[in-house]
gemmi code that builds the backbone of each chain (N, CA, C; Angstrom):
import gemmi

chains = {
    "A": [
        ("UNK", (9.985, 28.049, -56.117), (10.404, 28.340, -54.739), (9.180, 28.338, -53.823)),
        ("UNK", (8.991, 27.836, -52.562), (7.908, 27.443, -51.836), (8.161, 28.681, -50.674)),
        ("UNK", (7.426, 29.407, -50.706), (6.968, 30.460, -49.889), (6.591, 29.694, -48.268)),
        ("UNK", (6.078, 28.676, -48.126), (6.013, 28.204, -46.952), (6.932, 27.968, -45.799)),
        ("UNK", (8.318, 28.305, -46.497), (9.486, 27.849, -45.273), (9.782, 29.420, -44.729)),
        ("UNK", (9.412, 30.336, -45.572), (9.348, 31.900, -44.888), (8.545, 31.687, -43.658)),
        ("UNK", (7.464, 31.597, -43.704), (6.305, 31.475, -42.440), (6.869, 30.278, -41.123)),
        ("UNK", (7.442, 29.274, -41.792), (7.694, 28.209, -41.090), (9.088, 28.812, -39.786)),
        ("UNK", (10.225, 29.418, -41.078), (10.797, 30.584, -39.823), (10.183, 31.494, -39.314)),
        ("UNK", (9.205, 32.244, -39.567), (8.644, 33.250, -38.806), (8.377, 32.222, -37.656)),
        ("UNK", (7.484, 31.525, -37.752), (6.616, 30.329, -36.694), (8.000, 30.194, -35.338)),
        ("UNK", (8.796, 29.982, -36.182), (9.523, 29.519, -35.077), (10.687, 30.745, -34.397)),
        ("UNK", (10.896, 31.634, -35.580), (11.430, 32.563, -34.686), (10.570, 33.178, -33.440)),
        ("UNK", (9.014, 33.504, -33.876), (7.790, 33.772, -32.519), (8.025, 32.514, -31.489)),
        ("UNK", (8.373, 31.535, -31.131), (7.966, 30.371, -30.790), (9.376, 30.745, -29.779)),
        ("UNK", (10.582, 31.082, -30.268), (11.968, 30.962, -29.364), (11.566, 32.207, -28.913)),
        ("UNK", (11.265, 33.622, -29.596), (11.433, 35.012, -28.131), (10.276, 34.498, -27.108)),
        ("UNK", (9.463, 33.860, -27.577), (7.982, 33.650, -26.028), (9.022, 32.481, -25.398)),
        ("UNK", (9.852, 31.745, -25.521), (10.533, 30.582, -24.976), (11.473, 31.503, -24.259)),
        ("UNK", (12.482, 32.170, -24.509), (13.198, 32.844, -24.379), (12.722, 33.733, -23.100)),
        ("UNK", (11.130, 34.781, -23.821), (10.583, 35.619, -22.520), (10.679, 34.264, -21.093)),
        ("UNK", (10.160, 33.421, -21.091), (9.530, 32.855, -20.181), (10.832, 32.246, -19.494)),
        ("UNK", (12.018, 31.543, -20.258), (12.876, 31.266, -19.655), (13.612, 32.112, -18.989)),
        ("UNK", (13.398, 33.437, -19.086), (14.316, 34.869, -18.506), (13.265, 34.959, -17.367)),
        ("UNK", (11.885, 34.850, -17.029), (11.342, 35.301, -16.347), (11.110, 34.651, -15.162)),
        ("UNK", (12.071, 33.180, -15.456), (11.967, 32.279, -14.449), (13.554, 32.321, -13.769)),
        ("UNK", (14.531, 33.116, -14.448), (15.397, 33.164, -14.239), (16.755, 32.250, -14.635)),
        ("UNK", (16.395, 31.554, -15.454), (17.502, 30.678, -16.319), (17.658, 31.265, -17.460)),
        ("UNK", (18.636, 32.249, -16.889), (19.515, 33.024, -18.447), (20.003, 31.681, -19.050)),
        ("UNK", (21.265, 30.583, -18.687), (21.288, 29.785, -19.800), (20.752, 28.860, -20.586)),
        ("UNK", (19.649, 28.808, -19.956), (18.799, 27.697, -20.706), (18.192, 28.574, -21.906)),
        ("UNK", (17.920, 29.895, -21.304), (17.438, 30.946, -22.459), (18.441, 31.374, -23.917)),
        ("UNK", (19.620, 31.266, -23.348), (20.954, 31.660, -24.338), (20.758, 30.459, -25.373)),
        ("UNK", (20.664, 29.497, -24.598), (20.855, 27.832, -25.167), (19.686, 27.625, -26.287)),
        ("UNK", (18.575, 28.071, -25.546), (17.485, 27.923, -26.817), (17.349, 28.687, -27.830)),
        ("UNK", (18.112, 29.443, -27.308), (18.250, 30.770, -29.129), (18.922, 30.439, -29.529)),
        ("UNK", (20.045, 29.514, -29.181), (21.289, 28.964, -30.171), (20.150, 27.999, -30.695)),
        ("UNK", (19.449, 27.187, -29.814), (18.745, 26.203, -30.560), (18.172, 26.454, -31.530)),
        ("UNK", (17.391, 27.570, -31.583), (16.515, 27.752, -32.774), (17.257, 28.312, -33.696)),
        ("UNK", (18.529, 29.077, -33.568), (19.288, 29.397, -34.240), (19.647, 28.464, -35.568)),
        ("UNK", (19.882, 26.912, -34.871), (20.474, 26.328, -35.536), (19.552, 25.670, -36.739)),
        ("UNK", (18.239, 25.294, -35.741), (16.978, 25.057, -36.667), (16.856, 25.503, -37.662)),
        ("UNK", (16.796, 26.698, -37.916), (16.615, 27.287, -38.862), (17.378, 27.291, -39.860)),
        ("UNK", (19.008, 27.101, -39.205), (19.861, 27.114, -40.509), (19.591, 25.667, -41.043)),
        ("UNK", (19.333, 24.759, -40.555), (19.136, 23.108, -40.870), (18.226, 23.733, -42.196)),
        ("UNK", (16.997, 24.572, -41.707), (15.991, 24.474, -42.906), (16.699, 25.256, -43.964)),
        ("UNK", (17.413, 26.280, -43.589), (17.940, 26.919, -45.012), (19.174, 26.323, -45.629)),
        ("UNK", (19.724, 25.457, -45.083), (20.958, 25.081, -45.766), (20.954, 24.917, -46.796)),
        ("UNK", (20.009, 24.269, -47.491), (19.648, 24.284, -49.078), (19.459, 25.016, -49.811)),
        ("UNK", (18.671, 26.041, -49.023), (18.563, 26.861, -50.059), (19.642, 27.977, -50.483)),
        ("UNK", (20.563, 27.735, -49.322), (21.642, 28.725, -49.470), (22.897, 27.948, -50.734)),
        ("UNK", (22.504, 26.465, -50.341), (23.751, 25.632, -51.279), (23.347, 26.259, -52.785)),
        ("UNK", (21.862, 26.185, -52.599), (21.898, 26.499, -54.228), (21.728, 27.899, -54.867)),
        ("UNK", (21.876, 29.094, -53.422), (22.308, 30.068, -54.185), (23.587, 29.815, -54.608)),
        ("UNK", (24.710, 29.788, -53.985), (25.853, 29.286, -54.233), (26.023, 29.275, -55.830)),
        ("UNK", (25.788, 27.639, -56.018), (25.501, 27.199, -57.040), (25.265, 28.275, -58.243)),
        ("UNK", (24.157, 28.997, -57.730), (23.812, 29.880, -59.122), (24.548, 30.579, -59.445)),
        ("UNK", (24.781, 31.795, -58.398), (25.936, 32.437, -58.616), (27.232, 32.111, -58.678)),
        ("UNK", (28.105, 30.671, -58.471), (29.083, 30.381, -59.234), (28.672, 29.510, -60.720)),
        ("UNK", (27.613, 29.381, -61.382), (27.357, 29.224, -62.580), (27.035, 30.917, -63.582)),
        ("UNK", (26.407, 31.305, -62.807), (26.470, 32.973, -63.335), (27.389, 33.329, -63.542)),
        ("UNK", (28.458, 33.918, -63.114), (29.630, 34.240, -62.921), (30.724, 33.463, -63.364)),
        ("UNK", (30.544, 32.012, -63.768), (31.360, 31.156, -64.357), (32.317, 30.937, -63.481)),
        ("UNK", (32.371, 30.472, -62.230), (33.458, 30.772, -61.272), (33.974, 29.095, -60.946)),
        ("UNK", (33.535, 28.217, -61.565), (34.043, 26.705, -61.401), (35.231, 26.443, -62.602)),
    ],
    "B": [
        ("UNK", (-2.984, 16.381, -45.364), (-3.195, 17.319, -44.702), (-4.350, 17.300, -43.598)),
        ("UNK", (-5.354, 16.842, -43.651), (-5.836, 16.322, -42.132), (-5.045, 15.549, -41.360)),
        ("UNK", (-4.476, 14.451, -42.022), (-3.689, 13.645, -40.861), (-2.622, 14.138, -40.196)),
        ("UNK", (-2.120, 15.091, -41.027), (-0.910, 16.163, -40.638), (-1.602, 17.547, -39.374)),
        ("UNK", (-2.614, 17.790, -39.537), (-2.897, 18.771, -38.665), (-3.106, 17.813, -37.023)),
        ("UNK", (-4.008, 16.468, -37.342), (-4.604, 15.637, -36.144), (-2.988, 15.229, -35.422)),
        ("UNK", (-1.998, 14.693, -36.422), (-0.633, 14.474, -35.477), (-0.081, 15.972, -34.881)),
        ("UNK", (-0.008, 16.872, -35.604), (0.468, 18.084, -34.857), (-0.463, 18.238, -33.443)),
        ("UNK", (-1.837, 18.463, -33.737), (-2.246, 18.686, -31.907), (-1.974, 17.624, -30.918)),
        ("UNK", (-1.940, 15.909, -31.581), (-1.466, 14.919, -30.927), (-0.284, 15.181, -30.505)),
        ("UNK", (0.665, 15.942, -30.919), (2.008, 16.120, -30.210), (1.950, 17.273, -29.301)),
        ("UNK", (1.075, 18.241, -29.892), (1.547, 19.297, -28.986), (0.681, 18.908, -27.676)),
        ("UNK", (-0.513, 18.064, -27.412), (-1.014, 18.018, -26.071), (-0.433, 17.003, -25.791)),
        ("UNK", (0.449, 15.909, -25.851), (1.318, 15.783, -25.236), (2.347, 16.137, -24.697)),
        ("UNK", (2.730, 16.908, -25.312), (3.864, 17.756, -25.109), (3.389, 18.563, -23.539)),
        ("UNK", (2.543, 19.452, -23.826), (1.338, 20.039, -22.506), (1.329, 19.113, -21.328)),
        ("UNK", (0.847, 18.336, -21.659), (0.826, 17.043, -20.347), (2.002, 16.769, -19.987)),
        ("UNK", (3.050, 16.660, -20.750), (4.297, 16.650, -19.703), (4.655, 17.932, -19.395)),
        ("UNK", (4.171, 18.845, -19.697), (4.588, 20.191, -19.279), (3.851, 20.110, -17.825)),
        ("UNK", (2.105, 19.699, -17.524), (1.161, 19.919, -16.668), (2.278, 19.041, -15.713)),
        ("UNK", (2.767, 17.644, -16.109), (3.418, 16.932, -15.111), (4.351, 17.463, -14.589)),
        ("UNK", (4.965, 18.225, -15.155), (6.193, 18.339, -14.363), (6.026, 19.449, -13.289)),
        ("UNK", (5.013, 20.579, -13.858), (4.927, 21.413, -12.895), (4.037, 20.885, -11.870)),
        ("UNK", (3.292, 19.652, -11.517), (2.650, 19.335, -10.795), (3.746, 19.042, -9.543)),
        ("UNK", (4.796, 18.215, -10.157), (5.831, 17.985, -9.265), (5.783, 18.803, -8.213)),
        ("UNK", (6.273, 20.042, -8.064), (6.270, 20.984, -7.304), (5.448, 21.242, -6.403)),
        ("UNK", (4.102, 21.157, -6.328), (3.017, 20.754, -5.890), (2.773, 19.886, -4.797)),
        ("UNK", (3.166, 18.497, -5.558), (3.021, 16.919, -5.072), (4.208, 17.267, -3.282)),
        ("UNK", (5.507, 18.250, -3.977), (6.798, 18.351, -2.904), (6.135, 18.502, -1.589)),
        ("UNK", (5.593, 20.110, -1.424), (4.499, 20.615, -0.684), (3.234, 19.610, -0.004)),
        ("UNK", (3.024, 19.052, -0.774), (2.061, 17.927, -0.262), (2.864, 17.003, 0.950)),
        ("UNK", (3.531, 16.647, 0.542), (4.498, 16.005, 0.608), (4.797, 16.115, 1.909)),
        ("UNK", (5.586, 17.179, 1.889), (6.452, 17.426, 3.691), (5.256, 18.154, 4.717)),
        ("UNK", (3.988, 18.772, 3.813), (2.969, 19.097, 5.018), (2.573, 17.638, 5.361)),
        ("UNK", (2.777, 16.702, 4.937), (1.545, 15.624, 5.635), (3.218, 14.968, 6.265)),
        ("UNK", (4.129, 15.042, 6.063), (5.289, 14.383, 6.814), (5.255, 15.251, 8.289)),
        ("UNK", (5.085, 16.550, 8.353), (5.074, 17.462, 9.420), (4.122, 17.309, 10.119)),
        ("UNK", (2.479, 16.970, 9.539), (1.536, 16.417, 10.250), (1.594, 15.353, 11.287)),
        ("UNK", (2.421, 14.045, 10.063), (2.816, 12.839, 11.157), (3.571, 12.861, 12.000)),
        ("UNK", (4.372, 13.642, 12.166), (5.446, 14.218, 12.908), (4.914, 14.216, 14.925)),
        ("UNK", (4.634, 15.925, 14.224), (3.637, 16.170, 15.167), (3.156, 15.145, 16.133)),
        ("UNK", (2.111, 14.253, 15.331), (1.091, 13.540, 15.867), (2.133, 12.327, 16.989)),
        ("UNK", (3.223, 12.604, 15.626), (3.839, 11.295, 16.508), (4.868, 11.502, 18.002)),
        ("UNK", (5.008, 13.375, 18.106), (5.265, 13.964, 18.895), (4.555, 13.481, 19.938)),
        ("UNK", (3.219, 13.717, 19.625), (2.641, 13.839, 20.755), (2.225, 12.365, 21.768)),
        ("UNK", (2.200, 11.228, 20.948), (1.595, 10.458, 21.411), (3.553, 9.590, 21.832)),
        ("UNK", (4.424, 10.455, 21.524), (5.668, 9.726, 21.909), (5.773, 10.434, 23.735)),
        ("UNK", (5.425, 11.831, 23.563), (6.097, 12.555, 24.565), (4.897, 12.559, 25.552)),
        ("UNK", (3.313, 12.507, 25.154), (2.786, 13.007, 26.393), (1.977, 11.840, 26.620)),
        ("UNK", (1.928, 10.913, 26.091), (1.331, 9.679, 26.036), (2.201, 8.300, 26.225)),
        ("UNK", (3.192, 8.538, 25.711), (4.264, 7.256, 25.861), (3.828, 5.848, 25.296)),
        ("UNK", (3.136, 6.129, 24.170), (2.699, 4.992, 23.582), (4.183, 4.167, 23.156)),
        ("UNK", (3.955, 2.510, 22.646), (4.787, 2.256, 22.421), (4.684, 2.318, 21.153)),
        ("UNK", (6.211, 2.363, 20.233), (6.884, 3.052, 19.275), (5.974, 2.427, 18.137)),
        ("UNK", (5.673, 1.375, 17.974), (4.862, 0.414, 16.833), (3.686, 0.940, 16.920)),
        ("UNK", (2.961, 1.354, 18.094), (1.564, 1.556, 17.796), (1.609, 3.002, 17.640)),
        ("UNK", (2.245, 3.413, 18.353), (2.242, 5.578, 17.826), (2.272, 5.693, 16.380)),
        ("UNK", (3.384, 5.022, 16.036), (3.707, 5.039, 14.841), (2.605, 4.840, 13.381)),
        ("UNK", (1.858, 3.917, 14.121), (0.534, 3.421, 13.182), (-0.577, 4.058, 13.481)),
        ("UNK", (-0.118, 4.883, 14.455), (-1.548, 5.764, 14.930), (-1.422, 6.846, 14.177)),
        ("UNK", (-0.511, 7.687, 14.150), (-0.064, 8.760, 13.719), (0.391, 8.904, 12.019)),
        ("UNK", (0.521, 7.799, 11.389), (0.123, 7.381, 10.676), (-1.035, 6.906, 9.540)),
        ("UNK", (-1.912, 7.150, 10.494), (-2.975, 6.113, 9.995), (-3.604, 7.401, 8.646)),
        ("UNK", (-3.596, 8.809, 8.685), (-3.996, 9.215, 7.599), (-3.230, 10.018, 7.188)),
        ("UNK", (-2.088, 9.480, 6.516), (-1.188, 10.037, 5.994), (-1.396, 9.625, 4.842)),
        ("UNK", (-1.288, 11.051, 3.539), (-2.046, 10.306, 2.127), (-0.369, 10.601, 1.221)),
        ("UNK", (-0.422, 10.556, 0.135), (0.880, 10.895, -0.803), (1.912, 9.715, -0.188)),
        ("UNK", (3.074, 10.366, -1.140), (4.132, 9.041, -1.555), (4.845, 8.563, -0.062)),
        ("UNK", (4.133, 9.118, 1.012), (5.116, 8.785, 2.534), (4.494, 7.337, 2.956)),
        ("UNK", (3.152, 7.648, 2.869), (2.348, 6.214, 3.084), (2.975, 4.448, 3.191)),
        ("UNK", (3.180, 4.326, 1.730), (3.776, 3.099, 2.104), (4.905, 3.171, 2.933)),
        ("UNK", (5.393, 4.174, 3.054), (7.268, 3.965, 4.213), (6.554, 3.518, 5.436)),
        ("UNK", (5.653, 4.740, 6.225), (5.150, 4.406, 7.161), (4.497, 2.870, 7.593)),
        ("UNK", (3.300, 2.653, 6.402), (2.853, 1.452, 6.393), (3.550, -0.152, 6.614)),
        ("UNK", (5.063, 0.605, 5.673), (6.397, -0.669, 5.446), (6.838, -0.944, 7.410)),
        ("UNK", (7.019, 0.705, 8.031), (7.388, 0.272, 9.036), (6.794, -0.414, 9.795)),
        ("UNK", (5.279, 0.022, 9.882), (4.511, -0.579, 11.210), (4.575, -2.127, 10.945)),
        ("UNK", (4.571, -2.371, 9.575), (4.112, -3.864, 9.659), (5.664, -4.988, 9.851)),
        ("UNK", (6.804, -3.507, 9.572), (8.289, -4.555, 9.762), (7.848, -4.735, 11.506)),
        ("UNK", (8.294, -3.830, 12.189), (7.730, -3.935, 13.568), (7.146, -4.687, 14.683)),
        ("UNK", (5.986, -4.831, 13.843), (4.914, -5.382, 14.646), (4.877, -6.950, 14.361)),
        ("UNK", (5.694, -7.210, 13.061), (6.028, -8.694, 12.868), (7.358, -9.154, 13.694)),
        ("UNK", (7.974, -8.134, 14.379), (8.676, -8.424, 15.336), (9.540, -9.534, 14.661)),
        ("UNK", (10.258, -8.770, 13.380), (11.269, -9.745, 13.121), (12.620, -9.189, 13.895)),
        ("UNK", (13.806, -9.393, 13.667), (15.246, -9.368, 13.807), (16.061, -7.658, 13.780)),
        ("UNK", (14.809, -6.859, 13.464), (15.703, -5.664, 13.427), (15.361, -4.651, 14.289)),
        ("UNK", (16.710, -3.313, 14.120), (15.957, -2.441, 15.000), (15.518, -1.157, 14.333)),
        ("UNK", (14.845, -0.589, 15.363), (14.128, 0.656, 14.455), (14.966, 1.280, 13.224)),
        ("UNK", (16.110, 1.239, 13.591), (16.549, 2.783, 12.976), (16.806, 1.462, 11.033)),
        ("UNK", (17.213, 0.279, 11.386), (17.318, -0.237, 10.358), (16.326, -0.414, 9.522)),
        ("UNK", (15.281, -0.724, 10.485), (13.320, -0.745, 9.653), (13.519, 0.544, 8.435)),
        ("UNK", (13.864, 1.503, 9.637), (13.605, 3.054, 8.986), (14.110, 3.165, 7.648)),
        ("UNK", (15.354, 3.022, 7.787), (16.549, 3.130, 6.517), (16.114, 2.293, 5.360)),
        ("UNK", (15.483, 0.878, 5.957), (15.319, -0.097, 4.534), (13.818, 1.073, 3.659)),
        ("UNK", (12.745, 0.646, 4.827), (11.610, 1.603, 4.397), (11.804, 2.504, 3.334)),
        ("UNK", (13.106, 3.508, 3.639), (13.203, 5.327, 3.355), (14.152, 4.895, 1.436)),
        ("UNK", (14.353, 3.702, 1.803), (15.177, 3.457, 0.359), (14.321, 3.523, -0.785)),
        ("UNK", (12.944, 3.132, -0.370), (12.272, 3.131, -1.550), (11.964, 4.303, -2.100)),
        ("UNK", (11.976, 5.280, -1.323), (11.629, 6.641, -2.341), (12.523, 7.745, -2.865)),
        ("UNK", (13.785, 6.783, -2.690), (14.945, 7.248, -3.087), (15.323, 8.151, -4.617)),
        ("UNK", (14.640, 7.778, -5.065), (14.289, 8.146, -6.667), (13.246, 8.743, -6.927)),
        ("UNK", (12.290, 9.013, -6.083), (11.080, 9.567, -5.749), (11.107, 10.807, -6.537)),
        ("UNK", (10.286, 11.225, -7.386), (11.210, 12.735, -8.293), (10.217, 13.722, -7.012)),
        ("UNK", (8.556, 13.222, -6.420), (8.052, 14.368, -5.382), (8.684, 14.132, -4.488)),
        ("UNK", (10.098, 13.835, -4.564), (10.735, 13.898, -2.786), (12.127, 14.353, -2.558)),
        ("UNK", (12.436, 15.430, -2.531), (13.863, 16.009, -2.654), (14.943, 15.400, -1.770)),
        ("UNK", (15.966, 15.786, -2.350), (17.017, 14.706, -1.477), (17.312, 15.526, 0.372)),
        ("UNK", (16.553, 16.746, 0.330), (16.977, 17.680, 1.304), (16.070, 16.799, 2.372)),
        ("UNK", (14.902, 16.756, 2.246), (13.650, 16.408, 3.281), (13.742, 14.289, 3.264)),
        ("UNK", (14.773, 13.774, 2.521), (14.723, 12.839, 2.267), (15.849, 12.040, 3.344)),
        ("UNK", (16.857, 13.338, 3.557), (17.936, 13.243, 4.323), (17.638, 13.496, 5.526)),
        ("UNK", (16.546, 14.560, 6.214), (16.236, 14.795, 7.149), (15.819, 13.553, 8.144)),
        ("UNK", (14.857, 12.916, 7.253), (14.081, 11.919, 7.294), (14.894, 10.731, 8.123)),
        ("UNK", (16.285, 10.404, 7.020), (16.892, 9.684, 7.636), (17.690, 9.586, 8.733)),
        ("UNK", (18.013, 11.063, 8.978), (18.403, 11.388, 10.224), (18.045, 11.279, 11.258)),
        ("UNK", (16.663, 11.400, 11.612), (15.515, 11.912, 12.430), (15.432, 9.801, 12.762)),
        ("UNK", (15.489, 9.069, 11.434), (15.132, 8.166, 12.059), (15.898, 7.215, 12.877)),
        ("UNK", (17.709, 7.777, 12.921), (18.342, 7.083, 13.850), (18.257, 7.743, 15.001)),
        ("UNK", (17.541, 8.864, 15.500), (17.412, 8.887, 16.779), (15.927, 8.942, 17.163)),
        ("UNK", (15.333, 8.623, 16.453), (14.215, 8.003, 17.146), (13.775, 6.868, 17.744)),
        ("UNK", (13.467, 6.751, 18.944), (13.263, 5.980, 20.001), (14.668, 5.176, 21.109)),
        ("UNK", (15.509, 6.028, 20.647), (16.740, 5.619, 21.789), (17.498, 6.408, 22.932)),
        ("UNK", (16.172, 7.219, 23.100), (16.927, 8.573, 24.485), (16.099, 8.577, 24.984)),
        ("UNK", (15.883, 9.586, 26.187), (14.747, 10.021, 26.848), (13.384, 10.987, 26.207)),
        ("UNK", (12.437, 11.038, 27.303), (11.273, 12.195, 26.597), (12.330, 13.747, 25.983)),
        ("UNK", (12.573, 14.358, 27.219), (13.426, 15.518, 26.407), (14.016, 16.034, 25.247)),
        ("UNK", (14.746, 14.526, 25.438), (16.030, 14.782, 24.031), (14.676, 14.702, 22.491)),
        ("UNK", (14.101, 13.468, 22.996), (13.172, 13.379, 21.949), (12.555, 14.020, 21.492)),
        ("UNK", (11.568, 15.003, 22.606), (11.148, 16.313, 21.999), (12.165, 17.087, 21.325)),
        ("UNK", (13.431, 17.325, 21.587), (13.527, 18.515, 21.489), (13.931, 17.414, 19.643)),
        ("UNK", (14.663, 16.422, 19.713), (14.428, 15.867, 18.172), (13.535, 16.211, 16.967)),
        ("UNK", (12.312, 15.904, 17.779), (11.243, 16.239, 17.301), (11.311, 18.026, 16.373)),
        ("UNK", (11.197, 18.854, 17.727), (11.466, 20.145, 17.101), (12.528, 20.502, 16.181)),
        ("UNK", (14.026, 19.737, 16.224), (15.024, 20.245, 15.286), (13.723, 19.644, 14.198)),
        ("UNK", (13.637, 18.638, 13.894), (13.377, 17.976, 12.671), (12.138, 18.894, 12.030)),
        ("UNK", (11.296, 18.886, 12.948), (9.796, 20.175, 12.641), (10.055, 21.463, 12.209)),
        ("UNK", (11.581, 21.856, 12.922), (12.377, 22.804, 11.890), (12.587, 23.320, 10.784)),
        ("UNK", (13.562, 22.021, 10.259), (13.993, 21.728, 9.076), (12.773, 21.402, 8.310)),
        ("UNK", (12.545, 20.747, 8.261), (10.829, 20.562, 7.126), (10.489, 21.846, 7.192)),
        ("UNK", (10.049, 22.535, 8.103), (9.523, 23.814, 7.799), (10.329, 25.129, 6.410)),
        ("UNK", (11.808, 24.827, 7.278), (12.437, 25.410, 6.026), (12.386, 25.239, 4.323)),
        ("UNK", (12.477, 23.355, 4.438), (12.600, 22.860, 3.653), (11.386, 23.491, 2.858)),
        ("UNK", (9.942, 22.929, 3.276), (8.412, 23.720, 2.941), (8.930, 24.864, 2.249)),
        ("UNK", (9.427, 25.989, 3.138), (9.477, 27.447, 2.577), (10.233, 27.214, 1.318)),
        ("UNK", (11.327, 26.563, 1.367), (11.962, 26.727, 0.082), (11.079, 26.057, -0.777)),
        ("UNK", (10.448, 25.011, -0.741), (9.764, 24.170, -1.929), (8.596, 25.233, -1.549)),
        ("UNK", (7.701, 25.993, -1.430), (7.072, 27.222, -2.346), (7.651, 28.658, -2.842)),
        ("UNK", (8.751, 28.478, -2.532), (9.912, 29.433, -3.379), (9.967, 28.753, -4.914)),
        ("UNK", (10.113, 27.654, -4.454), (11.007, 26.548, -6.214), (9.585, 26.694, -6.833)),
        ("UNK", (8.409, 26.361, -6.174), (7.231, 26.225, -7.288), (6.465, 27.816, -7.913)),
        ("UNK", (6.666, 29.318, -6.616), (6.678, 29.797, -7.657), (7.432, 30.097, -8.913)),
        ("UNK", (9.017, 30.046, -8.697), (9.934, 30.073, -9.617), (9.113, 29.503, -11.298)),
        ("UNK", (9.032, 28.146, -10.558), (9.416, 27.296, -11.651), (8.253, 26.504, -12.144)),
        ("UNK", (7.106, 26.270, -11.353), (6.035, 25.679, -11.983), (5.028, 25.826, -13.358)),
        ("UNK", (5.158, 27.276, -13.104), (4.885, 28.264, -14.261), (5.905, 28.055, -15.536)),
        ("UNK", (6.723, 27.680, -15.273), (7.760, 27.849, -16.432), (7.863, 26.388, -17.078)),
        ("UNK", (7.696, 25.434, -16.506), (7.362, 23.836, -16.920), (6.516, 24.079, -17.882)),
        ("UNK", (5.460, 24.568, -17.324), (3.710, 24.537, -18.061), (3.869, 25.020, -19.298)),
        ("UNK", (4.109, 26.440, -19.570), (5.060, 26.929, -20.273), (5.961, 25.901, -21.558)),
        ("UNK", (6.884, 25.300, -21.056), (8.161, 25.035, -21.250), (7.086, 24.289, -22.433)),
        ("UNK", (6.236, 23.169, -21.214), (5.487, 22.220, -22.312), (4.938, 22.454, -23.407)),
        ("UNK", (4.148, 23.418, -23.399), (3.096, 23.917, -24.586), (3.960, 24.416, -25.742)),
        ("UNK", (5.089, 25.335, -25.400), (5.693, 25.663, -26.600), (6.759, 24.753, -26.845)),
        ("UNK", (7.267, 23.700, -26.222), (8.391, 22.638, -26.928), (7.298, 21.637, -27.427)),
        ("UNK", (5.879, 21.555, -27.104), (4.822, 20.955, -28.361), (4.650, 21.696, -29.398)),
        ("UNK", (4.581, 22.808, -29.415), (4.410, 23.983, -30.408), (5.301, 23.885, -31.653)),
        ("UNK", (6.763, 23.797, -30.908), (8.017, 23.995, -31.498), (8.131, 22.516, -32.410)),
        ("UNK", (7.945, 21.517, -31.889), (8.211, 19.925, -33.019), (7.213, 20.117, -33.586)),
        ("UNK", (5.747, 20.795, -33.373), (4.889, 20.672, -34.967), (5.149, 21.194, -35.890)),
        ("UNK", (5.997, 22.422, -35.384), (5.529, 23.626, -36.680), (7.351, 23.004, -37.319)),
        ("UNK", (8.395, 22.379, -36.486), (9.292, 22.089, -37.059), (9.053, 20.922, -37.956)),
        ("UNK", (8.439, 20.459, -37.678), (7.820, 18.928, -38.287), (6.640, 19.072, -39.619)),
        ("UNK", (5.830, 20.064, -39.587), (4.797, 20.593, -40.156), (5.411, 20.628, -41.786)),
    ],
}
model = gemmi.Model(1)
for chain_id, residues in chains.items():
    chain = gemmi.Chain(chain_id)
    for i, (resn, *xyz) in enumerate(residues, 1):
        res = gemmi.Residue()
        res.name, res.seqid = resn, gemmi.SeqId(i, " ")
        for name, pos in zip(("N", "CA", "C"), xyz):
            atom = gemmi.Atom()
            atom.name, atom.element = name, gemmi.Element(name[0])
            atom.pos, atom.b_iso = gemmi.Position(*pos), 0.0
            res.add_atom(atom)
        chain.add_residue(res)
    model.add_chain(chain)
structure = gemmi.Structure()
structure.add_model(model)
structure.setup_entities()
C-alpha cells in the first residue's frame, strides 16, 4: 500500500480551503461551493480503487460472493 | 523524478501568468476609460472653444492617446481625412467594431462610446457641450465601478492562478 496518496489528499484538501478562503473573500459563494464539490470529487477519482478493493476483501473474507 | 518536479513548476508558473493576466485585465479597463476621458475632454475643448474642424480636433486630441483606443481614433482620422463616402457617425461605428471583443473594454463604456458617436458633430456648440458632459459622466461612473471590480476581483485572479497551478501538479504529481 503506497502511503503517498494520503499526503497527495492532504495536498489537495490544503489547496481547496485556501481556494475556497479566497473565493469567499472575493465574494463568489458559488464558485466556492463548486470547488469543494470539485475537489470533492478529485479525491474520490483517487480513492476509487482503493475502496473497490476493500470491497473485494471483505466480500472474500466473509465469503459473501 | 527531476523531470517530474521541472514539469510541475512549468505548470504551475504558467498557471501564475494566466492568473497575473487576467488580473491585469482590470487594470488595462482603468487605463482604458482614463485616457478615453482625457480625449474627450481635449476634444471638448478644441470642439467648443476653438471650433476646430471635426478631422483635425479629432487628430489633435488624439494624438497621445496610448492603450487599446488608439487605433479607433487613428482608424477615424485617417477614414476622414481621406474624405471618402461616409459620415461621421458611420466612420465611428465601423472604427468602434473592432474592439468589440476587446476583453480591456467592457461592453458598458463600449456602448457609451457608440452613443456619444452618433451625436457628435451634428448640433450646435451647446447641445454639444452639454453631450460632451453626459458622456464625461458616464465614463466617470463607469471608472468608479471598474475600481470597485478590480478591487473585488484582481486579487482573486492572481490567487485563482497560483493555486489552480498548484492544484494540476500535485493532482498530476
Amino acid at each position: 500500500m503506497n502511503i503517498d496518496i494520503i499526503f497527495k489528499i492532504a495536498a489537495v484538501g490544503i489547496l481547496i480551503a485556501v481556494l475556497n478562503q479566497v473565493l469567499l473573500r472575493a465574494g463568489r459563494e458559488e464558485m466556492a461551493m463548486l470547488t469543494t464539490l470539485a475537489g470533492v470529487v478529485v479525491v474520490l477519482l483517487m480513492v476509487v480503487n482503493l475502496i473497490n478493493n476493500l470491497f473485494n476483501s471483505i466480500k472474500s473474507i466473509f465469503r459473501l460472493y | 523524478m527531476l523531470m517530474k518536479i521541472i514539469s510541475s513548476l512549468l505548470i504551475i508558473i504558467c498557471c501564475s501568468l494566466l492568473g497575473v493576466h487576467m488580473s491585469h485585465r482590470y487594470t488595462q479597463r482603468i487605463n482604458n476609460i482614463r485616457e478615453l476621458r482625457n480625449v474627450l475632454s481635449q476634444l471638448e475643448t478644441e470642439i467648443v472653444h476653438y471650433s476646430t474642424i471635426l478631422a483635425h480636433a479629432i487628430r489633435k486630441s488624439s494624438k497621445s492617446v496610448k492603450g487599446d483606443w488608439k487605433p479607433v481614433f487613428d482608424n477615424i482620422v485617417e477614414a476622414l481625412e481621406s474624405r471618402m463616402e461616409y459620415s461621421l457617425s458611420e466612420v465611428w461605428q465601423e472604427s468602434l467594431r473592432s474592439l468589440k471583443h476587446n476583453p480591456n473594454i467592457h461592453k458598458a463604456e463600449y456602448e457609451i462610446m457608440q452613443r456619444f458617436g452618433l451625436q457628435l458633430g451634428n448640433s450646435d456648440k451647446i447641445s454639444q457641450e452639454k453631450y460632451f458632459q453626459l458622456t464625461q459622466e458616464q465614463l466617470k461612473i463607469e471608472e468608479n465601478s471598474a475600481r470597485e471590480e478590480r478591487l473585488k476581483y484582481s486579487r482573486m485572479y492572481y490567487n485563482l492562478g497560483i493555486l489552480l497551478g498548484l492544484g494540476i501538479a500535485i493532482i498530476l504529481f
